[in-house]
C-alpha positions as CSV (number, residue, x, y, z in Angstrom):
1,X,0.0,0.0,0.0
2,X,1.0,3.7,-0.9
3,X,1.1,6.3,1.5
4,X,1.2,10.4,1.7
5,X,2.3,12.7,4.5
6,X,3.8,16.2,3.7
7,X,6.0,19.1,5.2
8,X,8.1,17.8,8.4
9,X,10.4,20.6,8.4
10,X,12.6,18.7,10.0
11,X,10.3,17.6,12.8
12,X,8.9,14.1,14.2
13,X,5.2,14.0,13.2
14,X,2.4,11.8,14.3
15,X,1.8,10.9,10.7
16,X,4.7,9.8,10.6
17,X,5.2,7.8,13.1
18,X,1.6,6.1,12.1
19,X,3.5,5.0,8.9
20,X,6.0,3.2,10.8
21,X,3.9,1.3,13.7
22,X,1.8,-0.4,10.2
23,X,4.3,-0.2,7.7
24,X,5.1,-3.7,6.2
25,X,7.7,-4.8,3.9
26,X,5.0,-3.9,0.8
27,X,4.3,-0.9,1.9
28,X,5.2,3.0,1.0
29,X,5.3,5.9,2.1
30,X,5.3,9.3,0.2
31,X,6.4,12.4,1.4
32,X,5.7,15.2,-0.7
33,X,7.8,17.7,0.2
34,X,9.5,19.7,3.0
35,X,11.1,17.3,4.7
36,X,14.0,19.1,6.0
37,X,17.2,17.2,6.4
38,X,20.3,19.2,7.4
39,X,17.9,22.7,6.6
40,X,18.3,24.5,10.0
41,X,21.9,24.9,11.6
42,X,20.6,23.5,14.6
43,X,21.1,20.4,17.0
44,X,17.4,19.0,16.8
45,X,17.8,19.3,13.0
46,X,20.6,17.1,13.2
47,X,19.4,14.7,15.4
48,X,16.2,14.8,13.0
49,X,18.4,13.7,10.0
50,X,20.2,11.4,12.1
51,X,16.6,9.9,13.0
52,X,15.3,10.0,9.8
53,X,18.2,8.2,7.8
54,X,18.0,5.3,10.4
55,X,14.0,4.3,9.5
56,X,13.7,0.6,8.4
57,X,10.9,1.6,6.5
58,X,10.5,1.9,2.6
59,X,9.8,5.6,2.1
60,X,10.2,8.2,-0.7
61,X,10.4,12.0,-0.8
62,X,10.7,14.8,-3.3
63,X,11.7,18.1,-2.6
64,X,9.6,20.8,-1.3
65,X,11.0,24.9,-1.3
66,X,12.3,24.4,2.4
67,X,15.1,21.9,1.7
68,X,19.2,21.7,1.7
69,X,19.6,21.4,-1.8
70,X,23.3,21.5,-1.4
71,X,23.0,18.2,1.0
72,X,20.4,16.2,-1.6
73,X,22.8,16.6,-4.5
74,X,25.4,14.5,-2.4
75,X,23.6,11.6,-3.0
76,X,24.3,9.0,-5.7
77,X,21.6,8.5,-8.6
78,X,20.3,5.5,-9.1
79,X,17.1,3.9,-11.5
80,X,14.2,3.1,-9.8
81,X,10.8,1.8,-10.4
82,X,11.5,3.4,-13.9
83,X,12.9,7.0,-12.9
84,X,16.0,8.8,-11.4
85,X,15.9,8.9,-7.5
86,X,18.6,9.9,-5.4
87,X,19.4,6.9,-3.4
88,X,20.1,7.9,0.7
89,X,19.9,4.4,1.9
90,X,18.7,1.4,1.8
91,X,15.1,2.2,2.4
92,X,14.9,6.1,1.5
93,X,15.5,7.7,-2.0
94,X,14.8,11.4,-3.3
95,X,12.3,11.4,-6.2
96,X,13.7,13.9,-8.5
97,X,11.7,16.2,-11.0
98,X,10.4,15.0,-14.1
99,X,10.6,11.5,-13.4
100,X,7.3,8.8,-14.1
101,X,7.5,5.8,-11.5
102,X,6.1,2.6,-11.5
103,X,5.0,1.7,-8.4
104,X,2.4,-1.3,-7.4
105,X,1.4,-1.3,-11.6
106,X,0.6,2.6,-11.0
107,X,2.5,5.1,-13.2
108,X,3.3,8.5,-11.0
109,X,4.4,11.7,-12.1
110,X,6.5,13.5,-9.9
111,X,7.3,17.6,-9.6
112,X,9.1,19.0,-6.1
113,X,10.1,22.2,-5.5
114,X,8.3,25.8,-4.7
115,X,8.7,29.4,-4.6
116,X,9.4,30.8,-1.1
117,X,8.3,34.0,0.0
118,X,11.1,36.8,0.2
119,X,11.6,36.5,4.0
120,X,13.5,33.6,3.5
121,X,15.8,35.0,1.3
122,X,16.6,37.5,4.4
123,X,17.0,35.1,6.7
124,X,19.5,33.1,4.5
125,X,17.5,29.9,4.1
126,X,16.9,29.8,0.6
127,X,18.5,27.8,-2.4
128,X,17.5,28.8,-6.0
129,X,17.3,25.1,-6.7
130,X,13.6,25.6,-5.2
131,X,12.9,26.5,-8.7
132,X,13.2,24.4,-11.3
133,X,15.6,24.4,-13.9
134,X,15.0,24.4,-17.6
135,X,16.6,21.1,-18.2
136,X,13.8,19.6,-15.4
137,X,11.2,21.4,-17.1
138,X,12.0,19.7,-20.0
139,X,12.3,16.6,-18.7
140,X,8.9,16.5,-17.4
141,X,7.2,17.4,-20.9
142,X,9.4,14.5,-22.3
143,X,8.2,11.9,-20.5
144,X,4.6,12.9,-20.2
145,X,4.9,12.7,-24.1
146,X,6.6,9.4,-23.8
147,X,3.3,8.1,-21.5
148,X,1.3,9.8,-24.0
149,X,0.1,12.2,-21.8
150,X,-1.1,10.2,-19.2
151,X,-0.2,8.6,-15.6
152,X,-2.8,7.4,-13.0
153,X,-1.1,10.1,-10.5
154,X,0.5,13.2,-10.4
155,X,2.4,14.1,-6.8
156,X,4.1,17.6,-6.4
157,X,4.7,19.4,-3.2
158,X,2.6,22.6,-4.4
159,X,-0.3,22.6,-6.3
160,X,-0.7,26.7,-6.1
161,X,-4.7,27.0,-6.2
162,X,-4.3,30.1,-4.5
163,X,-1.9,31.6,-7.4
164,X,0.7,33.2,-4.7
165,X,4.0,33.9,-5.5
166,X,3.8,31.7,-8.3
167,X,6.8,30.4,-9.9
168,X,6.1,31.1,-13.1
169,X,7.6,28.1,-14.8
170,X,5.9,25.6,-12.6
171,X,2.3,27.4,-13.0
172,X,3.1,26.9,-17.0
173,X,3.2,23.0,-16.1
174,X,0.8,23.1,-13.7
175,X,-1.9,24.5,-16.2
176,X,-0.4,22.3,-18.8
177,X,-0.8,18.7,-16.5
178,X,-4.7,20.0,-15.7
179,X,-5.4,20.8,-19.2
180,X,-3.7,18.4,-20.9
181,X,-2.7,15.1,-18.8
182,X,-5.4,12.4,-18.0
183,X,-4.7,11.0,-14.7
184,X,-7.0,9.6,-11.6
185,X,-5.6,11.7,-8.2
186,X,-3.1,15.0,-7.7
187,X,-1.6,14.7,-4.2
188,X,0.2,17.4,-3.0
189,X,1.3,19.2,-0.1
190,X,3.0,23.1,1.2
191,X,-0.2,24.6,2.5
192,X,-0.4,23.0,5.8
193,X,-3.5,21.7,5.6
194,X,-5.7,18.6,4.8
195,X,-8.5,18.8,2.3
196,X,-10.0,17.6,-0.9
197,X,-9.9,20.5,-3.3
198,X,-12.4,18.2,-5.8
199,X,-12.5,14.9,-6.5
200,X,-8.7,14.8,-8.7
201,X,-6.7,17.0,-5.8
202,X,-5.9,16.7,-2.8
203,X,-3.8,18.3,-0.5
204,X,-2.0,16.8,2.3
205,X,-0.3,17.9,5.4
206,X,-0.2,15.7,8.9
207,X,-2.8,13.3,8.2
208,X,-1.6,9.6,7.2
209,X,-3.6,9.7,3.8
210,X,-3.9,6.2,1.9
211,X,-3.9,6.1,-1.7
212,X,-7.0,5.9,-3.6
């Protein structure tokens, strides 16, 4: 079974530790975005990563705006379940842009990454990798072309319904996937919140949500 969570920030969670008191050997867990390793210069951010990168459990993440960009890119690439992950151990790998997974017979489409507010910026907590890169834009109209336009899920850490401080490029492929890409469910997460925006998106926070 497939699970979502979203936005640690570097913090235990209740959903979290849900995951891990029923996760099997089967079983998945999403994070979709935020998670926060080595993000704050701080001791319980350290002993957070330190945490984290000891779970027995099978979980994957992409990126959200409020990540250490420098400290994901140390991590090998590897292939898996069809795409590009960046592989942290045995159990946890980085889902990176652009990439389609297969995952139990289910196709996903994955896009991280966010635009943070200015104050972030001041405070020296930024990276401009929170933005995507032409080269991952690309990548993600290249394989939706090669699936012909259509996966059962799409997960991204924002899905901007509010249309604030939009990245530009990432509202371009956000209109494009709604207008263009046939697909069942949209996880995502950023907001902070749990709800059903309609039937096809959902946004997800600190709520242990099971696939549908």
């Amino acid at each position: 079974m497939i699970y979502f969570i979203s936005d640690l920030h570097g913090e235990k969670s209740e959903a979290l530790e849900a995951y891990l008191k029923i996760a099997t050997e089967k079983d998945l867990l999403i994070i979709l975005g935020d998670v926060g390793l080595n993000f704050y210069d701080t001791l319980e951010n350290m002993e957070f990563t330190r945490y984290f990168m000891s779970l027995d459990k099978k979980i994957a993440f992409l990126d959200g705006n409020h990540e250490n960009f420098d400290y994901l890119k140390k991590f090998c690439c590897k292939e898996w379940n069809g795409g590009e992950v960046g592989r942290l151990t045995k159990n946890i790998v980085y889902l990176k842009r652009g990439n389609i997974y297969t995952l139990e017979g289910k196709t996903f489409f994955v896009f991280g990454g966010c635009k943070s507010s200015s104050k972030w910026k001041e405070n020296g907590l930024w990276y401009p990798e929170e933005e995507p890169s032409d080269e991952e834009i690309n990548l993600a109209y290249k394989n939706l072309d090669k699936y012909n336009y259509k996966v059962d899920y799409i997960c991204t850490h924002n899905y901007d319904y509010k249309k604030k401080n939009v990245s530009v490029k990432l509202m371009e492929l956000t209109d494009f996937i709604d207008k263009n890409v046939e697909f069942k469910k949209w996880y995502s997460g950023h907001w902070h919140q749990n709800f059903e925006l309609d039937n096809k998106h959902r946004v997800v926070y600190d709520k242990l949500i099971c696939i549908e």
